[in-house]
C-alpha positions in Angstrom: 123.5 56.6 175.0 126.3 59.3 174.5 129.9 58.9 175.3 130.6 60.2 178.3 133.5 62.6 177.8 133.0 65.5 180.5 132.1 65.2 183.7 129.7 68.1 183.5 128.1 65.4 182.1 127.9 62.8 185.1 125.9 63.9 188.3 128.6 64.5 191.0 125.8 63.7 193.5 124.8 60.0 191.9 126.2 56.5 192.1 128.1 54.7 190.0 129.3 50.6 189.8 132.6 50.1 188.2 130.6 48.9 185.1 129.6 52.8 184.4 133.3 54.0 185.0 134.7 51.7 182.5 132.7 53.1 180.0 134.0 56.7 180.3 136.6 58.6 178.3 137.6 61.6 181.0 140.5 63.6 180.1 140.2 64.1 184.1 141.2 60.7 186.4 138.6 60.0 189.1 138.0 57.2 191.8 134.9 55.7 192.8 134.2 54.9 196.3 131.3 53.6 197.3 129.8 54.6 194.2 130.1 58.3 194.5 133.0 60.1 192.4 136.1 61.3 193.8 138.1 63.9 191.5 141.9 63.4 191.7 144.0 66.0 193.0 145.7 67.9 190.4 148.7 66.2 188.5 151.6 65.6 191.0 154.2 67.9 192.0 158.2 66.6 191.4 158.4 65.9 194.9 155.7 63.4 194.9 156.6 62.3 191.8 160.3 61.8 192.9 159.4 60.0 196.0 156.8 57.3 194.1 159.6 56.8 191.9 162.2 56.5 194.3 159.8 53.8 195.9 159.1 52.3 192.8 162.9 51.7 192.4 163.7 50.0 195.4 160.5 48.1 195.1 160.8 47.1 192.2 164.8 45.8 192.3 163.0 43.6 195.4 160.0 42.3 193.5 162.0 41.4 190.3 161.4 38.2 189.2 159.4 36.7 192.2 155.6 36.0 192.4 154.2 39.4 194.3 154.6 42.1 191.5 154.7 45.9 192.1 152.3 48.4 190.1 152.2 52.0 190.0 149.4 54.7 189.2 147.4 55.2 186.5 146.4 51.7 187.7 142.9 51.0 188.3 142.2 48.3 191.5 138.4 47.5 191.7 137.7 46.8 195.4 134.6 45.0 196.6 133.9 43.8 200.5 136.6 40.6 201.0 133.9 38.7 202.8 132.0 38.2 199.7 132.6 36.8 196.5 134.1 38.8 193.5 130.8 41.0 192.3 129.8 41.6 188.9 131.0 45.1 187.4 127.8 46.6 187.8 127.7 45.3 191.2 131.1 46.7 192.1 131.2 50.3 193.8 135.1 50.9 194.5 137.8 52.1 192.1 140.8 53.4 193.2 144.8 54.1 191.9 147.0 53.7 194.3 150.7 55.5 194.2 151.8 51.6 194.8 150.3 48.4 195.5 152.2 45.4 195.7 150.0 42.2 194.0 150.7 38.6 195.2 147.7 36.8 194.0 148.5 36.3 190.2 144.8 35.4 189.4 143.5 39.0 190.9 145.4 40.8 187.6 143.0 41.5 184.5 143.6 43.3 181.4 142.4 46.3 183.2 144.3 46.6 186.3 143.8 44.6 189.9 140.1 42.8 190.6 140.2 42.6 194.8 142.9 44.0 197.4 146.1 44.3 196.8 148.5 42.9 199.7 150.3 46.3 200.2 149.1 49.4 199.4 151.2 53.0 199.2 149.6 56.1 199.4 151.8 59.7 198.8 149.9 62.7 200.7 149.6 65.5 198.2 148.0 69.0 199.4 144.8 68.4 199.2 144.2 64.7 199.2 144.9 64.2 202.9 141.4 64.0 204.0 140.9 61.2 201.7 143.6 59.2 201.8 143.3 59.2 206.2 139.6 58.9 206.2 137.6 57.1 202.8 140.6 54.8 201.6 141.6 53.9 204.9 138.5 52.8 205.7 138.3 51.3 202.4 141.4 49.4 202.1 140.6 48.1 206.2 137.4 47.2 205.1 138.6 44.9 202.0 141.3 43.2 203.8 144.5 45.0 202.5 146.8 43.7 204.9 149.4 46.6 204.7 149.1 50.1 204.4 151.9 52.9 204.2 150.8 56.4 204.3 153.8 58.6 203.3 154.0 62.2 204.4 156.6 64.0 201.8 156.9 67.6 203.3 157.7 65.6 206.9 159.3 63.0 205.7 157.1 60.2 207.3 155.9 57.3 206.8 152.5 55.6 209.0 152.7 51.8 208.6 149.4 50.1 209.1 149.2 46.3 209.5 146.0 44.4 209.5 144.9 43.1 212.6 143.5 39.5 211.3 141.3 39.2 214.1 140.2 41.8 214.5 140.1 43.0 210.6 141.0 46.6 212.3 144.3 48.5 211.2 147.1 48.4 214.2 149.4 51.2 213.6 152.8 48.9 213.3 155.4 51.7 212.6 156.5 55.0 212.1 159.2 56.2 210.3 160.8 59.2 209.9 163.9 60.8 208.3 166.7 58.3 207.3 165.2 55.5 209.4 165.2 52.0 207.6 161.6 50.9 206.9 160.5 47.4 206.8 157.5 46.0 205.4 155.3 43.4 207.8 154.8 41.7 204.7 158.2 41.5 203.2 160.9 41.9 206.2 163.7 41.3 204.9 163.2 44.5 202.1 164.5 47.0 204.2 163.6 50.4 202.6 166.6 53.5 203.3 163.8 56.1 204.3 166.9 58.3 203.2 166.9 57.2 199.3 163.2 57.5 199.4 163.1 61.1 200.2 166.4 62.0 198.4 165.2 64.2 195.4 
């Protein structure tokens, strides 16, 4: 069987398990959801780039030495339904790489990146990602049990927080945050995030 090396070469209308994905060598970065392929938007612009690092600062300061670690893309999370057990590769239909995901569950880390769902999960908007990120991963991510969402608008300078509703297993929107507003986490209350620093470029 050839290498898969182009995606000329993959059928942009078939499905794939996360078994297939893992054995592709794309210059391009994709996503699978639900088994169907999802190109990336083009590389970043500074301004996302600035703001995911900014984020990845303050984070990161927060999460030093303490059990929840914070990861940043390229970083493949493989997402399977939380109300079954963790699926074979081939039986696994969702890859994704978030901007940020914050990991508490030490035994969900593998060589290759993050087997279930993270515990928080950051998404940047980029032009032409929008669509996905508010429709497919949201549904995604509610539908695996991440318990906290942020989607963070960069031209408007806003941030959605979603929280988990545990009986329901529906996203409540917590939060929003705009501007120079401190942002808390549900999950982590006492990190409080100066929405000011985050946008600062």
């Amino acid at each position: 069987m050839a290498t898969i090396t182009q995606l000329s070469q993959l059928d942009l209308n078939g499905t794939y398990s996360y078994a297939d994905y893992m054995t592709w060598r794309l210059e391009e970065t994709v996503e699978l959801i639900r088994g169907k392929i999802m190109l990336m938007s083009p590389a970043p612009n500074v301004k996302h780039q600035q703001l995911s690092r900014n984020l990845l600062v303050i984070m990161g300061n927060y999460f030093h030495k303490k059990t929840c670690q914070v990861f940043h893309a390229p970083f493949d999370v493989k997402l399977y339904d939380s109300k079954k057990s963790k699926l074979a590769d081939q039986d696994a239909y969702s890859v994704v790489q978030p901007d940020l995901c914050v990991i508490c569950d030490p035994e969900k880390l593998t060589t290759q990146g993050c087997s279930g769902a993270p515990d928080w999960v950051i998404e940047v908007l980029s032009p032409g990602n929008t669509k996905k990120e508010m429709r497919l991963k949201y549904d995604l991510y509610q539908e695996n049990g991440v318990t906290e969402y942020w989607l963070v608008y960069p031209y408007e300078q806003a941030v959605y927080q979603f929280v988990l509703n545990q009986d329901t297993e529906k996203y409540q929107l917590h939060a929003m945050y705009a501007g120079d507003d401190i942002a808390k986490p549900a999950l982590f209350p006492e990190l409080e995030i100066d929405l000011a620093d985050v946008f600062a470029e």
